[in-house]
N, C-alpha and C positions, 0 to 999 in steps of 0.2 A: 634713358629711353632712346630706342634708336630711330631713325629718321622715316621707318617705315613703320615702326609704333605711333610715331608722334603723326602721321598722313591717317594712320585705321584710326585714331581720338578725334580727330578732325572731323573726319566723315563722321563718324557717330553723333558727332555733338552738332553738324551742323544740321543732318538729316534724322536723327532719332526720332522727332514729333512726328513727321511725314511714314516715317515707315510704321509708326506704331501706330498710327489711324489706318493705312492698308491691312496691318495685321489683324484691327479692331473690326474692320469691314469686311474681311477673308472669313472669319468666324463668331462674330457676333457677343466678344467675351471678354471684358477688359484683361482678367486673369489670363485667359488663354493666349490673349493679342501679346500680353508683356511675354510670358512662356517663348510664342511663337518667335517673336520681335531677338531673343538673346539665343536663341539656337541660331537665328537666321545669322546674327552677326557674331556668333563663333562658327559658325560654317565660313563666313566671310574671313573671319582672321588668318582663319589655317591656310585661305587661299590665298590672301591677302599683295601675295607678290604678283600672284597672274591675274587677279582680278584689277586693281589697282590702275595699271597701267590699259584696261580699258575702261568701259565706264559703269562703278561696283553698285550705284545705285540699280540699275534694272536686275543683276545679277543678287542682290539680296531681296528684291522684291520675288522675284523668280522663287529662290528658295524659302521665302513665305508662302504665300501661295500652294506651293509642292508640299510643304510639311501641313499646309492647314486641309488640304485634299488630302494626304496622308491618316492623318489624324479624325477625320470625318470618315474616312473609310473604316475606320479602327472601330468608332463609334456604331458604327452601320451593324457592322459583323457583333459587337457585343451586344448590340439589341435584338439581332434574332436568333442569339443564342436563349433557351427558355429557363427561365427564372420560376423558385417557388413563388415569390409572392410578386405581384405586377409591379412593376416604378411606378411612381409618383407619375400622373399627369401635371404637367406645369399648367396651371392657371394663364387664361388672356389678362392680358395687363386693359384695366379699365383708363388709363392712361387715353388721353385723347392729343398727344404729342403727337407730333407728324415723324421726327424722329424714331419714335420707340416702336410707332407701328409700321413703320420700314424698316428697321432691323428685325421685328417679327416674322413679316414677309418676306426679307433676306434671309432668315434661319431657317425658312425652310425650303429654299431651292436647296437644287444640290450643288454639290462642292465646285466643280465646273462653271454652273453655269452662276454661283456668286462670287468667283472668280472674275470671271468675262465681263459681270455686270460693275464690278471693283472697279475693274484694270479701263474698262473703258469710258464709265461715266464718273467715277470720284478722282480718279488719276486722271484724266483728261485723256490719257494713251488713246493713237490709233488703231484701227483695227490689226494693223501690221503689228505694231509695237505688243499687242495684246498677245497679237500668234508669237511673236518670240520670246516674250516671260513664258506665255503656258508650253511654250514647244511644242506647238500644235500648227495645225495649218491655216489658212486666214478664213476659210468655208466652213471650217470649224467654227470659228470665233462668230461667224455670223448666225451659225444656227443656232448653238448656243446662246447667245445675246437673246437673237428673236426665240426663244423656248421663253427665256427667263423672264422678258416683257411681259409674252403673253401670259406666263404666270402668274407675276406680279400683276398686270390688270385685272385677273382673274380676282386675284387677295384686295387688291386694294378700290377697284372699281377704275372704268375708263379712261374717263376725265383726271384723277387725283396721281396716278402714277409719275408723271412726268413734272407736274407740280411737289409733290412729295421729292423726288428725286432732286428739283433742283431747291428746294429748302433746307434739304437736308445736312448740306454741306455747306450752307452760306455762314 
């Protein structure tokens, strides 16, 4: 193994938990989060020499995120293609977890702005840090955020959003 294999095993093993909860919060899907989580880091391998020597944790977060907004776009487009018989509606989870009904709430902002709402309240990231995973600008990331609040209050009521939020992850 060479000296730049044995640096990309490193990083995996020592960040694989941390990126696999942004993958699981980018789209709401444990299956989908591992999917996401091992394109992210064979995206990372191939780049591995130029990523390396900056810093490859934001740059595979970067490319989650992109493939999970990717991938919801994908989903978008196959649903309003029309179908003989209707999909399945998924059932509310009767579930009174604070948990399950924030990632309900999460599944259904859009791609964007549960991106924004990831990168800046489960990642800690600044608003800055958040404009340069999404490669967006930083007025972006505010309207965004504030769209996806005010959603989320919508879903989950007033008072309970910011509570929920920070339970969620403790």
């Amino acid at each position: 193994m060479s000296g730049s294999e044995h640096d990309f095993g490193a990083f995996v093993a020592a960040r694989a938990t941390t990126l696999l909860r942004v993958a699981y919060l980018a789209c709401g899907d444990q299956a989908e989060a591992e999917d996401l989580l091992q394109t992210a880091l064979e995206r990372t391998y191939r780049n591995w020499d130029r990523v390396q020597h900056d810093s490859p944790e934001p740059y595979v977060r970067r490319v989650i995120i992109n493939a999970a907004i990717s991938r919801a776009r994908r989903r978008a487009i196959l649903n309003i293609i029309p179908m003989r018989v209707p999909p399945e509606t998924r059932a509310r989870s009767a579930d009174v977890d604070l948990r399950h009904v924030l990632m309900e709430a999460l599944r259904d902002l859009p791609p964007r702005q549960r991106a924004v709402i990831v990168l800046r309240y489960w990642e800690d990231l600044s608003e800055t840090q958040t404009a340069e995973v999404l490669g967006c600008t930083l007025g972006t990331v505010k309207s965004q955020a504030s769209k996806a609040m005010a959603k989320l209050r919508t879903a989950l009521g007033e008072a309970s959003v910011e509570g929920v939020i920070g339970n969620a992850h403790a």
